[in-house]
N, CA, C and O atoms as a Tinker XYZ file with bonds, in Angstrom:
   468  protein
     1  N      4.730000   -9.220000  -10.483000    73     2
     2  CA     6.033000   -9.563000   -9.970000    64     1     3
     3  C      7.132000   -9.236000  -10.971000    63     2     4     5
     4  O      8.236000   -8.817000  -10.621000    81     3
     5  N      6.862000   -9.397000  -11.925000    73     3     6
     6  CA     8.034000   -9.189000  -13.539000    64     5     7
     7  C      7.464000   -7.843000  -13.653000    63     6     8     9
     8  O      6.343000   -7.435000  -13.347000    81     7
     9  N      8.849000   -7.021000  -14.348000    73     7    10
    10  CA     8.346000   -6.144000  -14.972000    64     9    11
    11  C      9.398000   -5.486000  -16.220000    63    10    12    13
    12  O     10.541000   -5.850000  -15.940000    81    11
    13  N      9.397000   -4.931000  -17.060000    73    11    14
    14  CA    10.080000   -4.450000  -17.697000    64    13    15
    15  C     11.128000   -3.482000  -17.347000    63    14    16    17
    16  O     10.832000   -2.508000  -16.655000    81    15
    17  N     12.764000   -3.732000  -17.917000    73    15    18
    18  CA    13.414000   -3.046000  -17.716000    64    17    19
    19  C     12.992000   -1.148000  -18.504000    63    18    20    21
    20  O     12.740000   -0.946000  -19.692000    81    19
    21  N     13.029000   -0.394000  -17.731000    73    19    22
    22  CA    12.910000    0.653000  -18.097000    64    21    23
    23  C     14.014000    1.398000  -18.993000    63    22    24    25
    24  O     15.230000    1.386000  -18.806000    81    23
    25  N     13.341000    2.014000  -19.953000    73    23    26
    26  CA    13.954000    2.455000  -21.487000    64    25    27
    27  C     13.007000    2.993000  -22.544000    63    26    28    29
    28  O     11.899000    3.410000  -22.207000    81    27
    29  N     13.388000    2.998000  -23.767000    73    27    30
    30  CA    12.853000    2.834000  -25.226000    64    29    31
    31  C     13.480000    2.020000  -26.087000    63    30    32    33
    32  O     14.648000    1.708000  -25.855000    81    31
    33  N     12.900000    1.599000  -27.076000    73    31    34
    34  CA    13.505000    0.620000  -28.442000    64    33    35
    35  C     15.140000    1.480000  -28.695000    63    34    36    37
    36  O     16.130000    0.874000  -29.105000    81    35
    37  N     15.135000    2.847000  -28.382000    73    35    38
    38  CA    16.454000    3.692000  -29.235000    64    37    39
    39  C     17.312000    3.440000  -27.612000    63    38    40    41
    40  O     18.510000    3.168000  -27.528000    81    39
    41  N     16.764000    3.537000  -26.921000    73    39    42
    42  CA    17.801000    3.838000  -25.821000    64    41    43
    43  C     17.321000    2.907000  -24.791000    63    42    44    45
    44  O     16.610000    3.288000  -23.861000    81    43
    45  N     17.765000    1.485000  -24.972000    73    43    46
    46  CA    16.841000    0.451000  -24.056000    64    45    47
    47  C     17.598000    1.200000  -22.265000    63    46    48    49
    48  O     18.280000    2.225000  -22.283000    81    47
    49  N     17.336000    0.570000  -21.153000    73    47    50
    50  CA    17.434000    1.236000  -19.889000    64    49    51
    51  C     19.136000    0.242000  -19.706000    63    50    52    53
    52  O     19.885000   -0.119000  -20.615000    81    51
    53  N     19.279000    0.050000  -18.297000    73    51    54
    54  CA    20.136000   -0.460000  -18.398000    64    53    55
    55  C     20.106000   -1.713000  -17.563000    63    54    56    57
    56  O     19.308000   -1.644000  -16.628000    81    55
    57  N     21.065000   -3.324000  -17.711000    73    55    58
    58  CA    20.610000   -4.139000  -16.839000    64    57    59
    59  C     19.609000   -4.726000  -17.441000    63    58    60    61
    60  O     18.725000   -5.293000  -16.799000    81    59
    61  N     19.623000   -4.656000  -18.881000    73    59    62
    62  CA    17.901000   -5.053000  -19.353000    64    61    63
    63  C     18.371000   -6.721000  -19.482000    63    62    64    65
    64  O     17.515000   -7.603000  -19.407000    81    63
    65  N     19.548000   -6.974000  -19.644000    73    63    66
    66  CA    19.602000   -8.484000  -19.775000    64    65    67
    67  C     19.510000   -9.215000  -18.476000    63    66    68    69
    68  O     18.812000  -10.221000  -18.347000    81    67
    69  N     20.247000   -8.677000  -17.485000    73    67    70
    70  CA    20.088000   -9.030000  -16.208000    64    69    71
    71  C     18.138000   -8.819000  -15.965000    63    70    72    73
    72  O     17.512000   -9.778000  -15.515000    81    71
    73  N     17.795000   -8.207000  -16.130000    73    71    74
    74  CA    15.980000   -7.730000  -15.644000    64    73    75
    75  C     15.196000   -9.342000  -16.385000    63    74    76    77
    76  O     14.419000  -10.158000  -15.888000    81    75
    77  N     15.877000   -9.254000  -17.804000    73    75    78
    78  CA    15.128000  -10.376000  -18.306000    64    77    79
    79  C     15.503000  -11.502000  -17.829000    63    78    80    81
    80  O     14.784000  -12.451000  -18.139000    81    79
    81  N     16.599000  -11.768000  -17.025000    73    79    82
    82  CA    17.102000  -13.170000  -16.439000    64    81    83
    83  C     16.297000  -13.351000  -15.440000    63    82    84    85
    84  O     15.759000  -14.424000  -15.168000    81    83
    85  N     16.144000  -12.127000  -14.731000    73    83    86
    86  CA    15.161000  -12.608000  -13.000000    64    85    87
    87  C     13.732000  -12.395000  -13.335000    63    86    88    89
    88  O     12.924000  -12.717000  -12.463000    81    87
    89  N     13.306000  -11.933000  -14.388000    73    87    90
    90  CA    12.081000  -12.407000  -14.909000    64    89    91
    91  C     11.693000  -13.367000  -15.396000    63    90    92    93
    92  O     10.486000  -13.569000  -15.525000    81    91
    93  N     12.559000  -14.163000  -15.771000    73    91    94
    94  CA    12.173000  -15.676000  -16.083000    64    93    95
    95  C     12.354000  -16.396000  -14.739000    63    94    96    97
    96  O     11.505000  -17.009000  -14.092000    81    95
    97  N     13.286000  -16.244000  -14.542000    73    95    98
    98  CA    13.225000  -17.036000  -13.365000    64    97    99
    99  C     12.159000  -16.923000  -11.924000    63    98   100   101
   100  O     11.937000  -17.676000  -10.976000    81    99
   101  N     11.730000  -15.752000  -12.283000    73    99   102
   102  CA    10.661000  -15.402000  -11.513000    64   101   103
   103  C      9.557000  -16.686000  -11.904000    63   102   104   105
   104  O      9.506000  -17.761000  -11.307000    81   103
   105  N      8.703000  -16.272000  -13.060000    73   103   106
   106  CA     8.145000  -16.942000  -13.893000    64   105   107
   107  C      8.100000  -18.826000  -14.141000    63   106   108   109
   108  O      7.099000  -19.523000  -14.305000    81   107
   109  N      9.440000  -19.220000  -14.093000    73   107   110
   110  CA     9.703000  -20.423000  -13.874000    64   109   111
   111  C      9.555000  -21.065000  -12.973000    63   110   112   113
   112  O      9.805000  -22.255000  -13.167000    81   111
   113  N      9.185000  -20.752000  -11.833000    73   111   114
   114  CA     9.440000  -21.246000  -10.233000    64   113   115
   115  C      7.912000  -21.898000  -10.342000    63   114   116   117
   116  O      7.954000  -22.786000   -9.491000    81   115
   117  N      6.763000  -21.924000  -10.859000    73   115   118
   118  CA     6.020000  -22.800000  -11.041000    64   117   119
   119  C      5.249000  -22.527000   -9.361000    63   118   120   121
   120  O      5.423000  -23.391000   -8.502000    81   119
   121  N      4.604000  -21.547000   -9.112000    73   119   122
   122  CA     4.069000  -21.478000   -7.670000    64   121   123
   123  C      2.296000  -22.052000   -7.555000    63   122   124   125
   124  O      1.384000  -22.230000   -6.748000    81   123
   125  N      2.486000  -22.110000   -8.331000    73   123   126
   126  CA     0.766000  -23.097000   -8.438000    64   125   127
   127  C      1.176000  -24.041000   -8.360000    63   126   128   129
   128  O      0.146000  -24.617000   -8.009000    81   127
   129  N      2.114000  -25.018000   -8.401000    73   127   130
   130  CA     2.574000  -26.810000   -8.482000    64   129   131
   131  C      3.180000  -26.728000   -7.245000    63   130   132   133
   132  O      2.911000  -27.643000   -6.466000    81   131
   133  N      4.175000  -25.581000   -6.746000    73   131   134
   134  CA     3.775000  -25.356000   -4.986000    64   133   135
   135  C      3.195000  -25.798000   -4.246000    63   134   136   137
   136  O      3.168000  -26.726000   -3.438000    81   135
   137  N      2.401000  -24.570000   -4.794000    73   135   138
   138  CA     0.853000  -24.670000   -3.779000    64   137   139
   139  C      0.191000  -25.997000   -3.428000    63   138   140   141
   140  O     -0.131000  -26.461000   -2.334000    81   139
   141  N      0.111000  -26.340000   -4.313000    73   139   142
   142  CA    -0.710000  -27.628000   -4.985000    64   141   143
   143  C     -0.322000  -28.664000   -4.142000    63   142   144   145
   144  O     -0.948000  -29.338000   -3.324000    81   143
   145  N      0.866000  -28.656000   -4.515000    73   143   146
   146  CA     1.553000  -29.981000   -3.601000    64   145   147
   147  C      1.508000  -29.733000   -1.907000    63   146   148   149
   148  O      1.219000  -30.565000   -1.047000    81   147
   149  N      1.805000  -28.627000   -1.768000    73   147   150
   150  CA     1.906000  -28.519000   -0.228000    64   149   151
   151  C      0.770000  -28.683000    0.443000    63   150   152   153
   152  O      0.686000  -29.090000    1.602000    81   151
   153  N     -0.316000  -28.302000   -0.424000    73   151   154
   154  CA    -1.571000  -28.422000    0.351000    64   153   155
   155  C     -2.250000  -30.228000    0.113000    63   154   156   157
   156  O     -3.022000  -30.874000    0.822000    81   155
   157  N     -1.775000  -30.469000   -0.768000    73   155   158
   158  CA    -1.384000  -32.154000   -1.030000    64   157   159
   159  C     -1.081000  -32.740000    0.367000    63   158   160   161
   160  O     -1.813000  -33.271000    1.203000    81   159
   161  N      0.175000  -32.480000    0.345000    73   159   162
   162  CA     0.874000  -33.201000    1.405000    64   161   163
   163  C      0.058000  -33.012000    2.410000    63   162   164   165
   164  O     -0.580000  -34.049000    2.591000    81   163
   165  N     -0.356000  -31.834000    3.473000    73   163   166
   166  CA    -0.502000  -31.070000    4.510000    64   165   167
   167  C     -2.098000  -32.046000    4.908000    63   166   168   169
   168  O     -2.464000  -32.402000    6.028000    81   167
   169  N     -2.890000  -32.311000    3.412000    73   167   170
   170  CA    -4.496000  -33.474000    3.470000    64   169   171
   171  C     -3.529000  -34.518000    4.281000    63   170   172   173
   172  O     -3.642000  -34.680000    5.496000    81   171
   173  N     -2.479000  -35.271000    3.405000    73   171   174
   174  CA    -2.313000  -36.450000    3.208000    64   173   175
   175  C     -1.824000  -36.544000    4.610000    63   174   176   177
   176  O     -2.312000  -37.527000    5.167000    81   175
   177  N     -1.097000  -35.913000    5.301000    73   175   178
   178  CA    -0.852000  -35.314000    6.938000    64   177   179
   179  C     -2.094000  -35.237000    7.990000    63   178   180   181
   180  O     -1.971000  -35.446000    9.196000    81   179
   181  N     -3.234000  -34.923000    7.374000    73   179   182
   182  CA    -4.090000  -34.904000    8.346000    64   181   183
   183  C     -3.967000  -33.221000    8.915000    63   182   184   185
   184  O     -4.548000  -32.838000    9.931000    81   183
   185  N     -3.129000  -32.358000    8.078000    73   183   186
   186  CA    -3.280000  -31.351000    8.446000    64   185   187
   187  C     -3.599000  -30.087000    7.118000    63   186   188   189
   188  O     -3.709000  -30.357000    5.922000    81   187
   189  N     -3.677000  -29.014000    7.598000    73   187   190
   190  CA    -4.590000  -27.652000    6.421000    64   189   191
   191  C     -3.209000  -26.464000    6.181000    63   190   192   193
   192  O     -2.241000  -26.236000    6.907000    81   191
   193  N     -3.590000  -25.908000    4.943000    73   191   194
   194  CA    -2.597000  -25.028000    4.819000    64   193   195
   195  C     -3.383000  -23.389000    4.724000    63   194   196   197
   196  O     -4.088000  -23.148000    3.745000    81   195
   197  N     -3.244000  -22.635000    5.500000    73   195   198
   198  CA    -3.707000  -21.507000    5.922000    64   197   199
   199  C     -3.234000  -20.513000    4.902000    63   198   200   201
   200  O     -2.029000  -20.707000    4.738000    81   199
   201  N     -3.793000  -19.239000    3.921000    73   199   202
   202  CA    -3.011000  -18.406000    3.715000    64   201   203
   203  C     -3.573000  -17.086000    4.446000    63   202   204   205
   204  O     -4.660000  -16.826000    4.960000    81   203
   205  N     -2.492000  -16.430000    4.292000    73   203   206
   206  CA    -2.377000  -14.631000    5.529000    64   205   207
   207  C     -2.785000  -13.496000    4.280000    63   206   208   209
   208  O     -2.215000  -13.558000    3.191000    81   207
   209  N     -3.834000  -12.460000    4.573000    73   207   210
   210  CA    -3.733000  -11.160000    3.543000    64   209   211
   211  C     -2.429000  -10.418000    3.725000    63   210   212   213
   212  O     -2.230000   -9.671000    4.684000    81   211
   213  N     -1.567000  -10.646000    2.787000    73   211   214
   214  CA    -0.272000   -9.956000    2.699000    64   213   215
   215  C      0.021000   -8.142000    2.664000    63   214   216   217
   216  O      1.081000   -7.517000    2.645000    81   215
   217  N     -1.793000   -7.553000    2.667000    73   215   218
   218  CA    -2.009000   -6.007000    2.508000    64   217   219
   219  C     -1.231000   -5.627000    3.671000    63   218   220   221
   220  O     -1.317000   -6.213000    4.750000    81   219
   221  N     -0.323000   -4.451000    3.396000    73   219   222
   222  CA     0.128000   -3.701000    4.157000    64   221   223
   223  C      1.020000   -4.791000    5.142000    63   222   224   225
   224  O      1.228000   -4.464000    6.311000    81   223
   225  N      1.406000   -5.765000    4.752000    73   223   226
   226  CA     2.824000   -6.507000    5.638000    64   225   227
   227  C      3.954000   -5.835000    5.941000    63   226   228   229
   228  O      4.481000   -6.029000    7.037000    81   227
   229  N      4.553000   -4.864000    4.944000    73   227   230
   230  CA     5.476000   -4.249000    4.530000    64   229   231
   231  C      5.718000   -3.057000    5.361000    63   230   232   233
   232  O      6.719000   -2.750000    6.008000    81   231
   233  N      4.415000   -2.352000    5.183000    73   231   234
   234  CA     4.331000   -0.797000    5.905000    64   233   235
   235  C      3.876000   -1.029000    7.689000    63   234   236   237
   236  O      4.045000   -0.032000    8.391000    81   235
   237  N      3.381000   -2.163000    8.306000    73   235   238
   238  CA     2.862000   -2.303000    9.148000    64   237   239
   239  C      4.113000   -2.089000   10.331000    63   238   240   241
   240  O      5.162000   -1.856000    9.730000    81   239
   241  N      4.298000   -2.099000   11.701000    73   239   242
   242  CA     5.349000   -2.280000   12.300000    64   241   243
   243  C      5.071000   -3.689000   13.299000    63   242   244   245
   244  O      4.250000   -3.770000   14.213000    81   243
   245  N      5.700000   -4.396000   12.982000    73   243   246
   246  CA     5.041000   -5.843000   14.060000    64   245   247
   247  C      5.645000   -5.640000   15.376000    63   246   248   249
   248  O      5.575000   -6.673000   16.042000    81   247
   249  N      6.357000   -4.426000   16.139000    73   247   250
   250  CA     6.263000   -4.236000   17.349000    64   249   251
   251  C      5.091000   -3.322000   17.666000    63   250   252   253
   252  O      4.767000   -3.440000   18.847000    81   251
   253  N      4.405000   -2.513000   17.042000    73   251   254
   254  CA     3.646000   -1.483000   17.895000    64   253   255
   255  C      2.324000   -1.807000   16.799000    63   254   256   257
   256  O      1.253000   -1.395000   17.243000    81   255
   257  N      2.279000   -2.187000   16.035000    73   255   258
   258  CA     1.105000   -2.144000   15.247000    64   257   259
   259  C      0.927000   -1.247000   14.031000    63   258   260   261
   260  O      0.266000   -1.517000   13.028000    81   259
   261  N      1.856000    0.237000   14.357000    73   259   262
   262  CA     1.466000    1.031000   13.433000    64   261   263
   263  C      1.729000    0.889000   12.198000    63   262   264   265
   264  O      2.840000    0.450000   11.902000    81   263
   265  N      0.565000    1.300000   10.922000    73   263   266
   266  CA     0.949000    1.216000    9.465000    64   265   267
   267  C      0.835000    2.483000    8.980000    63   266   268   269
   268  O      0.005000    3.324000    9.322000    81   267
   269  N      1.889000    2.609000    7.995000    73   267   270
   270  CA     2.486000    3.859000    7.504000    64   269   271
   271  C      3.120000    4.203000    6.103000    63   270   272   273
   272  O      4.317000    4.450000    5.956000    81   271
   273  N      2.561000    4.196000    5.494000    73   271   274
   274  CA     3.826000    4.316000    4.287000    64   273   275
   275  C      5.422000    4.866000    4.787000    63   274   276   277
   276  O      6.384000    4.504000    4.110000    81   275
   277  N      5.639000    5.761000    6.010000    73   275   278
   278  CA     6.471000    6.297000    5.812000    64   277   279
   279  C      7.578000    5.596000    6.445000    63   278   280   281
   280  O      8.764000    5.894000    6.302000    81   279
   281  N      6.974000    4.358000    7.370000    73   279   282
   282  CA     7.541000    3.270000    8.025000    64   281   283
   283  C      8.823000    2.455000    6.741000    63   282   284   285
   284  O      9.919000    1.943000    6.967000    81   283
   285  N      8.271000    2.595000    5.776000    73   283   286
   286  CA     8.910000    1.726000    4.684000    64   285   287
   287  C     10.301000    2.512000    4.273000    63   286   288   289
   288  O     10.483000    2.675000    3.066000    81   287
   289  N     11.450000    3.088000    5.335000    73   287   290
   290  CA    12.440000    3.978000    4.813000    64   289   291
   291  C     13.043000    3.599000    3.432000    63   290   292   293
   292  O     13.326000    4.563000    2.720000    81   291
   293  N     13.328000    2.164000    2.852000    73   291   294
   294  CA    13.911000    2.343000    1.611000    64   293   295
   295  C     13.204000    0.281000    1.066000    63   294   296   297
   296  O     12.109000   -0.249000    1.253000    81   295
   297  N     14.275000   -0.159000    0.510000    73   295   298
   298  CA    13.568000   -1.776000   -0.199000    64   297   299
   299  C     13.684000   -2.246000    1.089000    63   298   300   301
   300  O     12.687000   -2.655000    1.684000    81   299
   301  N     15.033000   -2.237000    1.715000    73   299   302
   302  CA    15.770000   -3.162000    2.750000    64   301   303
   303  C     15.261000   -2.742000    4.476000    63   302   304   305
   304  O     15.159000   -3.540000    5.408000    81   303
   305  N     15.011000   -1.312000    4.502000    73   303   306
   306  CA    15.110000   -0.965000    5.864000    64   305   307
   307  C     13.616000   -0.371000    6.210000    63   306   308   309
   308  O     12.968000    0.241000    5.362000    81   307
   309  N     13.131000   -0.617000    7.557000    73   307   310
   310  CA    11.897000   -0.459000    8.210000    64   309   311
   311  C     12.250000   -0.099000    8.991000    63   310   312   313
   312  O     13.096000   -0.672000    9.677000    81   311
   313  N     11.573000    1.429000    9.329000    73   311   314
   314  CA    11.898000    2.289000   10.512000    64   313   315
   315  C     10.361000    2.712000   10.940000    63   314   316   317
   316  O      9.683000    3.461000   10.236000    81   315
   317  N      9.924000    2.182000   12.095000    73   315   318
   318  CA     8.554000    2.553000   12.802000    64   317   319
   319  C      8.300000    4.259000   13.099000    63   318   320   321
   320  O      8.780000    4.646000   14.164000    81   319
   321  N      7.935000    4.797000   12.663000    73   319   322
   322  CA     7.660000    6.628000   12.957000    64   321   323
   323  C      7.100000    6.528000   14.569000    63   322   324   325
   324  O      7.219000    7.338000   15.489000    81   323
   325  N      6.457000    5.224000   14.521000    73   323   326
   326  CA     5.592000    6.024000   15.725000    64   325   327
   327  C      6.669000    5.214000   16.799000    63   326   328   329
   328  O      7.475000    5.881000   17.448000    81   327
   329  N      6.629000    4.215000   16.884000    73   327   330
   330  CA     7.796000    3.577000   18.341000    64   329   331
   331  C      9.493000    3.666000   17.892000    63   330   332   333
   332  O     10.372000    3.802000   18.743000    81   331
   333  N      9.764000    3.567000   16.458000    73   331   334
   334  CA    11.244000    3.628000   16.657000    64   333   335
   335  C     11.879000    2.186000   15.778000    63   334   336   337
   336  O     12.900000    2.097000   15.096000    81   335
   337  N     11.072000    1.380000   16.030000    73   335   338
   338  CA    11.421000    0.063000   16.071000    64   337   339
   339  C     12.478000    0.006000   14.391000    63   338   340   341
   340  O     12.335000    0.268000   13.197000    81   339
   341  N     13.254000   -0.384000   15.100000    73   339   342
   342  CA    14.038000   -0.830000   13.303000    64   341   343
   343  C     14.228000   -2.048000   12.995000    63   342   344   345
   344  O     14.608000   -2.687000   13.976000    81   343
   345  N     14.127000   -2.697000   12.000000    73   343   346
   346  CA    14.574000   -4.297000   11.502000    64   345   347
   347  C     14.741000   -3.991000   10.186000    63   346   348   349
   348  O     14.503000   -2.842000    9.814000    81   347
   349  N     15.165000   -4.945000    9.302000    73   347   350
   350  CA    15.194000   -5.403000    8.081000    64   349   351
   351  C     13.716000   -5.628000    7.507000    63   350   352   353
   352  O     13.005000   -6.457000    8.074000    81   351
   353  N     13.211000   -4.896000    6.362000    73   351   354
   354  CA    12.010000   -4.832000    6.032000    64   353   355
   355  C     11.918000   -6.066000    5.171000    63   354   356   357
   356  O     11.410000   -5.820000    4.077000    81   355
   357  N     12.204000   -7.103000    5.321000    73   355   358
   358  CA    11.907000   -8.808000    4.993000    64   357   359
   359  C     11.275000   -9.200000    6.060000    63   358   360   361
   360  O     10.089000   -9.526000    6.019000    81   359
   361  N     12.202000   -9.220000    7.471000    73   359   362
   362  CA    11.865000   -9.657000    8.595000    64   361   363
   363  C     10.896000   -9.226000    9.106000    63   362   364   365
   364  O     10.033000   -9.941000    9.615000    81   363
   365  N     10.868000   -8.211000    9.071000    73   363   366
   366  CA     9.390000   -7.080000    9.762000    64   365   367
   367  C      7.855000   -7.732000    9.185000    63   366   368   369
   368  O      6.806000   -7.914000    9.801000    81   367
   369  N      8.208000   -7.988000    7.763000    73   367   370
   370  CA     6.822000   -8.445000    6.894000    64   369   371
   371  C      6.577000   -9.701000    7.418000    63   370   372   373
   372  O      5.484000  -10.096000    7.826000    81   371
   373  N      8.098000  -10.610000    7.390000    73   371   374
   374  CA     7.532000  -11.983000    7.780000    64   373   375
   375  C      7.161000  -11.972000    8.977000    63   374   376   377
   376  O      6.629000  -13.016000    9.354000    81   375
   377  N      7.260000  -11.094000    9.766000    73   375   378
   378  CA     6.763000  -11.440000   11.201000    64   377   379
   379  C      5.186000  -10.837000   11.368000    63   378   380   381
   380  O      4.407000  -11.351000   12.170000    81   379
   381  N      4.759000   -9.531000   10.400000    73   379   382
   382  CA     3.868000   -9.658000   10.180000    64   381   383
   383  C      2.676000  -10.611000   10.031000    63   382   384   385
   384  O      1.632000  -10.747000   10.669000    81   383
   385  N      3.395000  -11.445000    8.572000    73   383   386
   386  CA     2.549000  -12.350000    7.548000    64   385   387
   387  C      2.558000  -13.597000    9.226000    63   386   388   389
   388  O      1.400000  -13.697000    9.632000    81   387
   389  N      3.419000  -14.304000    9.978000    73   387   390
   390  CA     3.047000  -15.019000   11.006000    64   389   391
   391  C      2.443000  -14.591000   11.908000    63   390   392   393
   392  O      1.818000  -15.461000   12.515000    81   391
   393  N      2.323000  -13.389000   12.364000    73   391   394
   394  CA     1.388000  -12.894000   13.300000    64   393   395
   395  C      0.051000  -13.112000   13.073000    63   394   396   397
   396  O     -0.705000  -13.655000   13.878000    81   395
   397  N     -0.354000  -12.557000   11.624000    73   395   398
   398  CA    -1.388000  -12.881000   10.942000    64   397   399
   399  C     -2.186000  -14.909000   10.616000    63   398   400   401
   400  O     -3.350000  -15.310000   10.619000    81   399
   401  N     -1.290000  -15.403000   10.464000    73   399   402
   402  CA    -1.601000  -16.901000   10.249000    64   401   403
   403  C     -1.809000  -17.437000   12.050000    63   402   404   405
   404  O     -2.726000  -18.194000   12.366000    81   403
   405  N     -0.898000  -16.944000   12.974000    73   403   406
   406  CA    -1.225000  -16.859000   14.249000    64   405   407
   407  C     -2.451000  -16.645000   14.190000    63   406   408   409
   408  O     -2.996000  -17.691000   13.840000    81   407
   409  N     -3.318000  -15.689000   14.376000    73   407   410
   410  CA    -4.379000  -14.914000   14.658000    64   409   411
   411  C     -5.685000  -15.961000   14.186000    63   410   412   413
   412  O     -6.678000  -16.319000   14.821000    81   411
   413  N     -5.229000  -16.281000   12.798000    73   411   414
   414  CA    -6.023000  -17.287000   12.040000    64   413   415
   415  C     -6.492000  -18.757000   12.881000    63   414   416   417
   416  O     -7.605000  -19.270000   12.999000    81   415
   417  N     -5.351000  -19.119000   13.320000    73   415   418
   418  CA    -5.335000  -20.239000   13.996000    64   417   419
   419  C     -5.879000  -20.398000   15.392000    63   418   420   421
   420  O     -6.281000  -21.476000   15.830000    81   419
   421  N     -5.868000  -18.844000   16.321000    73   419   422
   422  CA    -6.729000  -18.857000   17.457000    64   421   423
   423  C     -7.653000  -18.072000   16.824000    63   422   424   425
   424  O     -7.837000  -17.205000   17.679000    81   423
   425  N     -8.329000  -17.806000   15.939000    73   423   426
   426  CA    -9.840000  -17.073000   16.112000    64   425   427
   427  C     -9.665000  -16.103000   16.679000    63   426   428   429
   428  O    -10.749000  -15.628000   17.016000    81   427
   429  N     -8.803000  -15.487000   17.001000    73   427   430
   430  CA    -8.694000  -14.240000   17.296000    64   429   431
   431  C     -9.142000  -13.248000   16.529000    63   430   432   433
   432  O     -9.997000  -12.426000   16.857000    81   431
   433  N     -8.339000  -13.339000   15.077000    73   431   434
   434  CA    -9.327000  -12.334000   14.164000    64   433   435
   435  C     -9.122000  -12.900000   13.140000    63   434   436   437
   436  O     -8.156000  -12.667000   12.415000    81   435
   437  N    -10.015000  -13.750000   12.917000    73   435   438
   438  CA   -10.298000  -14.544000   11.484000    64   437   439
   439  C    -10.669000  -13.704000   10.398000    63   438   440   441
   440  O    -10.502000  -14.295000    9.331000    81   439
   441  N    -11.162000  -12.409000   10.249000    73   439   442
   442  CA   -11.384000  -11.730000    9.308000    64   441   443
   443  C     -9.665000  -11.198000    8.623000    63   442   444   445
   444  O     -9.741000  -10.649000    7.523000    81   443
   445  N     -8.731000  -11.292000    9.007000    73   443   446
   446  CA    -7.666000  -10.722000    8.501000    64   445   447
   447  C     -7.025000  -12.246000    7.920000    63   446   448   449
   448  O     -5.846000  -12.549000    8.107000    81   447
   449  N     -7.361000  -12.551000    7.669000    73   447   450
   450  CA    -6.523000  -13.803000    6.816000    64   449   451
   451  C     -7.684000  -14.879000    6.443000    63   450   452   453
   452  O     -8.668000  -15.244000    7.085000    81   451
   453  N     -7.254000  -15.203000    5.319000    73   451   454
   454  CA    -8.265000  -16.586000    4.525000    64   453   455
   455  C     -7.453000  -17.688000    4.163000    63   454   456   457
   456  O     -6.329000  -17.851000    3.688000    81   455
   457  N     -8.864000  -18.740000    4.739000    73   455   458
   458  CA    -8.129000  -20.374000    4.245000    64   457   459
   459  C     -7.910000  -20.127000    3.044000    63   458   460   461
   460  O     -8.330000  -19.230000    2.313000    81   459
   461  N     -6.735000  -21.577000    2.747000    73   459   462
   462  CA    -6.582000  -21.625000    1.419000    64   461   463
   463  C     -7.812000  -22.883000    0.612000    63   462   464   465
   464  O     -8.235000  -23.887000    1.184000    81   463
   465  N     -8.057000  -22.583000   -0.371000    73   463   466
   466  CA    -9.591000  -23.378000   -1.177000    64   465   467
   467  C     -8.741000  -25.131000   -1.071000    63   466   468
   468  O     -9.329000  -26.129000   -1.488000    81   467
């Protein structure tokens, strides 16, 4: 998820202070004490917390099915090659990643997503 601003020691890249700010903060967000808790709560509820294989969320198209690298036009935008379909490539994934936890939940195809331990 972090990664280094791109450069050298003589000619660091640029934005390297900004890169190191959202890398900590990446880092800080503590997603194991998350986890932890939510799946806490979710017992203490009487209910389970499911996770989705996130492979190919991105490139997939959640109107027609098709996956593509070439589907992925830029960070922000998802353009389907094969139907057309356009959205915001956030939205596209998350509707993916719920389609998938869907699927989980009717047995439909339990092989594409795993409980969480």
């Amino acid at each position: 998820m972090s990664k280094s601003a791109a450069g050298t020691v003589d000619e660091p890249g640029r934005n390297v202070a900004a890169k190191s700010g959202l890398n900590r903060a990446i880092l800080d967000q503590g997603w194991y004490e998350m986890r932890r808790q939510l799946e806490y709560k979710q017992r203490w509820r009487g209910g389970e917390v499911q996770t989705a294989n996130p492979a190919y969320t991105s490139q997939k198209c959640s109107c027609c099915g098709h996956t593509a690298k070439k589907n992925r036009q830029s960070q922000a935008v998802f353009v389907c090659v094969a139907c057309g379909y356009e959205a915001n490539a956030d939205i596209n994934g998350a509707r993916n990643i719920l389609a998938a936890g869907h699927a989980v939940l009717s047995g439909i195809n339990p092989g594409r997503a795993r409980k969480a331990a």
